[in-house]
N, C-alpha and C positions, 0 to 999 in steps of 0.2 A: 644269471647275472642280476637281474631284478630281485629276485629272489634273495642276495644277499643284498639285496640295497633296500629293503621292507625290514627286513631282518636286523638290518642296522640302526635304520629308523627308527624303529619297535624299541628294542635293545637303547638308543640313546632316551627314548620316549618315556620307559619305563626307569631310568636311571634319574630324569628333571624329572617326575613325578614321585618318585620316592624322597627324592632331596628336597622334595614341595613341603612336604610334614613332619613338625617333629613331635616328640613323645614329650612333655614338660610334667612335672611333679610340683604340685603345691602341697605344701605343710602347713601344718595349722602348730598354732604352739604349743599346745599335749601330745605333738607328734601324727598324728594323724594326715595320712596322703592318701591327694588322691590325683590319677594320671590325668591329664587330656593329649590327644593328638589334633594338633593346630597346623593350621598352615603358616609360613614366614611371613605372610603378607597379611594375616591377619588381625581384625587388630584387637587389643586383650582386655576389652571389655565385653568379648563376647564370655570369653573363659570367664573373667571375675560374674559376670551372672549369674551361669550357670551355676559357678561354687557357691556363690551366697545365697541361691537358690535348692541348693541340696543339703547346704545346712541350714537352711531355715532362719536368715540372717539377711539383715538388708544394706544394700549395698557402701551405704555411707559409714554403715558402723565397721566395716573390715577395710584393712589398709592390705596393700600387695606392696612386696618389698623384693626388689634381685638384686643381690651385692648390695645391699643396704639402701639399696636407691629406691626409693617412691617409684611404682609405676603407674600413669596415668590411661585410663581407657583408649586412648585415640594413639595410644604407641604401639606400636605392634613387634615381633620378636628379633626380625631384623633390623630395626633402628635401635633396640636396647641393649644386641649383641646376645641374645639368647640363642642356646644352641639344645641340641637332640641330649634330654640325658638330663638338663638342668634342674635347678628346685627354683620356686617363688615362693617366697615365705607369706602367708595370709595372718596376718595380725589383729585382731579386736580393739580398735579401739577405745581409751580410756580417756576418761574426761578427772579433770582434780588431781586430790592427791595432796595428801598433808602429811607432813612430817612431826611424827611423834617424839619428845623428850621423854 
């Protein structure tokens, strides 16, 4: 009887720790992805780091976009409704811009 009450434990244990992390996909705008695995609770300024970190990019030049919306560092994936499977678009950037006749 213990034995199935560890068992179950375990079994719920391992079910909230797999629901803990999701898989997310950033894109960059030539296409290029790349995964992380985050927890819900954390918050996505750790990710936007490390991305602009492995691209050799600093942070205030790349913008993060989910459904179009601005993501800021101190949001993390369960207050902006992100789920297991999603894309966040990473954007460069552009300052100007003149329109030519």
């Amino acid at each position: 009887m213990a034995d199935e009450s560890s068992a179950a434990n375990n079994a719920s244990g391992a079910a909230n720790s797999q629901g803990e992390h999701i898989q997310v996909k950033v894109r960059s705008p030539d296409g290029a992805e790349v995964f992380f695995k985050i927890k819900r609770k954390t918050k996505l300024e750790k990710l936007m780091e490390v991305y602009c970190n492995r691209l050799g990019q600093s942070m205030e030049a790349v913008r993060f976009l989910y459904d179009g919306d601005r993501i800021h560092g101190e949001n993390t994936p369960d207050q902006l409704g992100i789920e297991d499977g999603d894309v966040i678009d990473a954007m460069v950037q552009q300052t100007g811009g003149n329109l030519l006749f």
